[in-house]
MARMAR-342255 format. One record per residue (C-alpha): residue number from 1; x, y, z. Coordinates in nm, 2 decimals, decimal comma, always signed. Last residue first. Layout:
REM MARMAR-342255
NUM	X	Y	Z
...
//
This chain:
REM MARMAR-342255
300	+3,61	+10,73	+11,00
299	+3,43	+10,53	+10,78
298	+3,60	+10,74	+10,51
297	+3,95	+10,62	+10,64
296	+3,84	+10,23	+10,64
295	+3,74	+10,31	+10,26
294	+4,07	+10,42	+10,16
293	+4,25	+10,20	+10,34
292	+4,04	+9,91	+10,17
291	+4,08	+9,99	+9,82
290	+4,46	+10,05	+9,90
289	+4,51	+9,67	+10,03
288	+4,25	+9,60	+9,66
287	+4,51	+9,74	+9,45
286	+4,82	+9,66	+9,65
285	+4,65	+9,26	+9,60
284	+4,58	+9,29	+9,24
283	+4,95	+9,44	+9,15
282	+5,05	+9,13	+9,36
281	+4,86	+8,89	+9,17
280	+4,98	+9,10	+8,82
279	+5,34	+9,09	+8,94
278	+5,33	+8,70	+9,02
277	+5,21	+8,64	+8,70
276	+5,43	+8,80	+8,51
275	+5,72	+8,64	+8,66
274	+5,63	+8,34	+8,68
273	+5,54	+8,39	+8,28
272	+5,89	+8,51	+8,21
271	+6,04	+8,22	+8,39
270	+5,86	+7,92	+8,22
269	+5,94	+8,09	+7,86
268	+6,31	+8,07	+7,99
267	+6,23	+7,71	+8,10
266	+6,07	+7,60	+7,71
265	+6,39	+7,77	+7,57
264	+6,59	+7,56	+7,78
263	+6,41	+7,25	+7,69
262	+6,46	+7,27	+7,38
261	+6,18	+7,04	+7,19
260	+6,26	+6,69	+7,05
259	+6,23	+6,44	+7,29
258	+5,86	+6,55	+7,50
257	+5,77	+6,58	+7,10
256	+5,56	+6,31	+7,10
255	+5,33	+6,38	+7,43
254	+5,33	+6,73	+7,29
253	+4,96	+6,61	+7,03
252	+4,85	+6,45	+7,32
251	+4,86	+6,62	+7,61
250	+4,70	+6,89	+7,41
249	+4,41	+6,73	+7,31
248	+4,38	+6,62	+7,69
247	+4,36	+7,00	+7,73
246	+4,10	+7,07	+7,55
245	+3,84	+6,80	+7,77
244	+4,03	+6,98	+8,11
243	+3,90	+7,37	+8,02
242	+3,59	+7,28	+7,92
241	+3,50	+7,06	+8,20
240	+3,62	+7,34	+8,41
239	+3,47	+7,62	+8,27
238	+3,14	+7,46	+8,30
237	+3,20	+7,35	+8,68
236	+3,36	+7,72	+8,79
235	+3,49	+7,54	+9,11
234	+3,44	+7,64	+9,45
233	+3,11	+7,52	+9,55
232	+3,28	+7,39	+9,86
231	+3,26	+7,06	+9,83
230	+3,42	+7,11	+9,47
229	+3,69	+7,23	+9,63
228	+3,75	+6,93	+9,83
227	+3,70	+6,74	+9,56
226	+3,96	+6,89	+9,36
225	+4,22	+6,87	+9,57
224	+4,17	+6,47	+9,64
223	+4,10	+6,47	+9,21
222	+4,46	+6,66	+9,18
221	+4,67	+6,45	+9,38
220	+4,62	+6,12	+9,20
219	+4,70	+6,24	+8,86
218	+4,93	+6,54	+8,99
217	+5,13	+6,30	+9,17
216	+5,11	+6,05	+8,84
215	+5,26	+6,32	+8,63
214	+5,54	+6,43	+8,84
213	+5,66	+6,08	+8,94
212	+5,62	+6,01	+8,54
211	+5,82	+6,32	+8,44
210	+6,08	+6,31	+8,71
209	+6,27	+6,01	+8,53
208	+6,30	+6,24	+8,22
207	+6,55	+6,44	+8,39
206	+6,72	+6,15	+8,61
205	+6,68	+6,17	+8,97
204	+7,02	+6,27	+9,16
203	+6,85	+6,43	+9,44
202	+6,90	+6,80	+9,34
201	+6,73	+6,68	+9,01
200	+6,44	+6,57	+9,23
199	+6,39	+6,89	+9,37
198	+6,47	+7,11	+9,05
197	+6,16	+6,92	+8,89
196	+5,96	+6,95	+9,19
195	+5,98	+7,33	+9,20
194	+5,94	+7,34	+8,83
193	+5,63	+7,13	+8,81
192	+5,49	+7,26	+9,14
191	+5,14	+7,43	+8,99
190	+5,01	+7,73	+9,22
189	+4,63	+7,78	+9,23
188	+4,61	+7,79	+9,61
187	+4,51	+7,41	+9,68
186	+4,77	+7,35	+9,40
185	+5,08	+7,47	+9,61
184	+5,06	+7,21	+9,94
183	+5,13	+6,90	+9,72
182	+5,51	+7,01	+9,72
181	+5,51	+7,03	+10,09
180	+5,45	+6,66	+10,10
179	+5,69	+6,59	+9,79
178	+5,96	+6,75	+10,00
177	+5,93	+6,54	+10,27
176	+5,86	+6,23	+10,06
175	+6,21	+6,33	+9,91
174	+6,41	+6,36	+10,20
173	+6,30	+6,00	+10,29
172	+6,38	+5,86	+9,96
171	+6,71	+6,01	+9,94
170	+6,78	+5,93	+10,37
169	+6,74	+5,55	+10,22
168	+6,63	+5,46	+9,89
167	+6,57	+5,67	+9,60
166	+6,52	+5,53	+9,20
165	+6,57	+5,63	+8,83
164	+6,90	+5,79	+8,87
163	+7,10	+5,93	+8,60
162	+7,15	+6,30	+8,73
161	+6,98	+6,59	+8,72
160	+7,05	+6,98	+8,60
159	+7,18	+7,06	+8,96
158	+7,15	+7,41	+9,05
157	+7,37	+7,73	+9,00
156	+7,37	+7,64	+8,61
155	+7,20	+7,99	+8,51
154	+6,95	+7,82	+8,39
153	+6,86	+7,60	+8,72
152	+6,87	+7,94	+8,92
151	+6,68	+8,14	+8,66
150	+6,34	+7,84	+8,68
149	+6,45	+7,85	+9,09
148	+6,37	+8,23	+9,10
147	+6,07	+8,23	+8,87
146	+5,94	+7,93	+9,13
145	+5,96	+8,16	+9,44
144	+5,83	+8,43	+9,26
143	+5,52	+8,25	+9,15
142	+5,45	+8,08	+9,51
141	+5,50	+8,46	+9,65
140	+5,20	+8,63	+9,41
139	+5,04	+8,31	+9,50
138	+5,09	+8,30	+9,92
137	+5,02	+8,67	+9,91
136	+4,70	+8,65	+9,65
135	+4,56	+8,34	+9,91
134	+4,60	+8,59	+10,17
133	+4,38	+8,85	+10,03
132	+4,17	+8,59	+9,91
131	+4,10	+8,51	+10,29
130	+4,27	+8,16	+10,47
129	+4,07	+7,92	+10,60
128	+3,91	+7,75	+10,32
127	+4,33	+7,67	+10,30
126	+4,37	+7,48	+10,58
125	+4,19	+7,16	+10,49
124	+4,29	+7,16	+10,10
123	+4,65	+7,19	+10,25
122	+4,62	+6,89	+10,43
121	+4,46	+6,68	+10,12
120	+4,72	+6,83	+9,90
119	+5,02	+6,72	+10,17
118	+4,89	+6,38	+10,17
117	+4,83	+6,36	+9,77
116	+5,22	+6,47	+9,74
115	+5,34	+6,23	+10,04
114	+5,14	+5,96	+9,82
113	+5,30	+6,02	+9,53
112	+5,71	+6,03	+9,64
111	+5,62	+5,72	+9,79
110	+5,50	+5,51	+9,50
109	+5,66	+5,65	+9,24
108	+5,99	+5,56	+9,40
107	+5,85	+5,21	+9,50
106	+5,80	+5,16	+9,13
105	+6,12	+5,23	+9,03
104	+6,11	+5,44	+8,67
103	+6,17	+5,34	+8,31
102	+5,98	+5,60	+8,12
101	+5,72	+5,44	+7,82
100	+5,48	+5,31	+8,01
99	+5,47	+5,54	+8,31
98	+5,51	+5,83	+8,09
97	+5,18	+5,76	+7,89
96	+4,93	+5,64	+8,20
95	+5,06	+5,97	+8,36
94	+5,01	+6,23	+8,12
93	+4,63	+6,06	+8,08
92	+4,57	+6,11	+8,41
91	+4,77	+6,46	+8,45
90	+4,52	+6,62	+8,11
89	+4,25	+6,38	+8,29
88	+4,25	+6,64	+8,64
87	+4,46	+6,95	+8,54
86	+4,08	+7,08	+8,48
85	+3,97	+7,05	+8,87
84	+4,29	+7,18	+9,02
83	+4,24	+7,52	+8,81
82	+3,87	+7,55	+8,85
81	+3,97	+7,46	+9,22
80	+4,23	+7,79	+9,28
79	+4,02	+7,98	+9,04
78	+3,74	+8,02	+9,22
77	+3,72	+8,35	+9,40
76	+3,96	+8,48	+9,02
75	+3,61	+8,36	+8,84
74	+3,80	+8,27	+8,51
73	+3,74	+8,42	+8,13
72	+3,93	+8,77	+8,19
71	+4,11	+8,75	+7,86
70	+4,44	+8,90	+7,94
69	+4,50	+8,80	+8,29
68	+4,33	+8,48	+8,22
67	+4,60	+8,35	+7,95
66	+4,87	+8,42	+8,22
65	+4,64	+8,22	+8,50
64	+4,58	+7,92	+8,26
63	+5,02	+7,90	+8,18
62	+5,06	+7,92	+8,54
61	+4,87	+7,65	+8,61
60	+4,95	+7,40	+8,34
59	+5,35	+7,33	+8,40
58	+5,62	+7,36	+8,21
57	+5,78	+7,04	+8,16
56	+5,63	+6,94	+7,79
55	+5,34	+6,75	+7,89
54	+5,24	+7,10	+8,05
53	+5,31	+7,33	+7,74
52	+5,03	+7,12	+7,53
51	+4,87	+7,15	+7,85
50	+4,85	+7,50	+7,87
49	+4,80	+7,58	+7,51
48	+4,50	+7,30	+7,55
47	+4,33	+7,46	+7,84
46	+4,37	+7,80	+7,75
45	+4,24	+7,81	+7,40
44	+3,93	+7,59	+7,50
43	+3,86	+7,82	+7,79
42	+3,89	+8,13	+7,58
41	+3,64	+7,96	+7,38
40	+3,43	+7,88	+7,64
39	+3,44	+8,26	+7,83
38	+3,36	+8,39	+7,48
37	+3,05	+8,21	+7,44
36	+2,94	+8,03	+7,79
35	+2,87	+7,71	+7,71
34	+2,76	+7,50	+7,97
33	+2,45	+7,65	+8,05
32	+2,37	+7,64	+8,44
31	+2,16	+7,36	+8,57
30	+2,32	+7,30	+8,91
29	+2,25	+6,98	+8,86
28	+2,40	+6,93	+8,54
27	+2,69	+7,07	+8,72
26	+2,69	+6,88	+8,97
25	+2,68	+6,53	+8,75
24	+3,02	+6,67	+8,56
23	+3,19	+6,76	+8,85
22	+3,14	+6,43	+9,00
21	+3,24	+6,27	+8,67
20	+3,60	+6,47	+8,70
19	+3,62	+6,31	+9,07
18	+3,53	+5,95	+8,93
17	+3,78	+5,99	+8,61
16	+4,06	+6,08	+8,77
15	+4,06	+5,82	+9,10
14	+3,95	+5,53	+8,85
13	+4,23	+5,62	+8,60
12	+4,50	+5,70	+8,85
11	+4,40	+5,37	+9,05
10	+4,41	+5,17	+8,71
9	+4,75	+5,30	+8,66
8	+4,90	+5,21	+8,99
7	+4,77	+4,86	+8,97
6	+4,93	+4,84	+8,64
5	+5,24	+4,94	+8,74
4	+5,25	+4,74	+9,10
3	+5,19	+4,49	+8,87
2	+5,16	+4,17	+9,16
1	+5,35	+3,85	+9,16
//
């Protein structure tokens, strides 16, 4: 009789740890210093606040993005795969500690995973193909989305969960479905931990149930985004190895609290920075729409 558990988590830890080594071997070939002074240490800040928050139920993405608003450490052309690239081992090693200690159904996992790494490795396709100004739409959008679902849940006009620990049936299927749309918002620097979480609660999935499924999707979904980007020279390699070794300190100093901390406080805090990202990506998108008017009527 096969794990399926076990097999699971050596795949997450293979898949993680080849993709973050790959980083690691361009950038020594790139030969660019790998600290970078302020830039680092904001990095190290970022990455482990983030993650710390992340193990938690808040997500990493948004956490990195409001941290680089105010101290400007992040290439904003790469930050979609700096961002995918350093939620690499922080997810991996999220992932090895829920599966073991959350009692899940492995075919569950199973599907709900792979439609999320599909729909990354779809999106990561498409989205080379669409300009910053459109990636700044679909973020600024992504973030507003997700602010209004964090208020929804709050405010008790969507399901807070249920006590279920498996799908099967027209549950499972709706699920992959959503799972492979879900995997879409990391290729532009959007994390789905709230989205996801108020998907599976509207399925009857049990609150802490959804933090292994959530975890291992980012585990194995993550590297497939990741790679493509890093394909593409679109990852900040330095800031990126910097940013993911802080935050598995992170991961593991919340891991023990996951019990203990309010949760609705944690969401309110969730809200407030959708929020305020969403209005600084949009500010930067009017700023540089205006930029361009301006210059296309000089031309003339």
């Amino acid at each position: 009789m096969f794990d399926f558990f076990a097999i699971l988590k050596v795949a997450v830890t293979i898949i993680g740890f080849s993709v973050v080594f790959l980083g690691i071997y361009q950038w020594r070939q790139e030969r660019t210093p790998f600290w970078a002074g302020k830039k680092s240490w904001s990095a190290v800040f970022a990455g482990f606040l983030a993650n710390f928050l992340d193990t938690l139920g808040l997500g990493s993405f948004g956490v990195v993005i409001a941290s680089d608003s105010h101290l400007k450490f992040l290439d904003e052309r790469k930050l979609a795969g700096t961002l995918n690239y350093h939620a690499i081992l922080p997810s991996m090693v999220q992932s090895l500690i829920f599966l073991q200690i959350v009692e899940i159904d492995i075919l569950t996992v199973i599907s709900l995973v792979f439609a999320t790494c599909v729909g990354a490795y779809v999106s990561s396709l498409l989205v080379k193909n669409v300009p910053q100004q459109g990636i700044r739409q679909i973020m600024g959008s992504a973030f507003l989305g997700t602010a209004a679902i964090v208020f929804a849940n709050q405010m008790g006009l969507l399901p807070l969960g249920g006590e279920a620990i498996s799908l099967r049936g027209s549950s499972l299927i709706i699920g992959c479905v959503g799972m492979f749309f879900a995997g879409w918002l990391p290729s532009v620097g959007v994390g789905y931990y709230a989205p996801v979480q108020a998907f599976l609660f509207f399925l009857g999935m049990s609150p802490l149930a959804a933090f292994p499924i959530m975890a291992t999707a980012s585990a194995l979904q993550q590297p497939v985004t990741a790679l493509a980007f890093l394909k593409r020279n679109n990852v900040e390699r330095n800031l990126a190895i910097t940013l993911t070794l802080s935050a598995v300190f992170g991961v593991f100093i919340a891991a023990p609290l996951l019990t203990a901390v309010d949760k609705s406080t944690l969401r309110w805090l969730l809200f407030t920075m959708m929020l305020y990202n969403s209005f600084n990506i949009w500010r930067a998108y009017f700023k540089v729409k205006k930029a361009k008017a301006i210059e296309a009527s000089a031309s003339h």
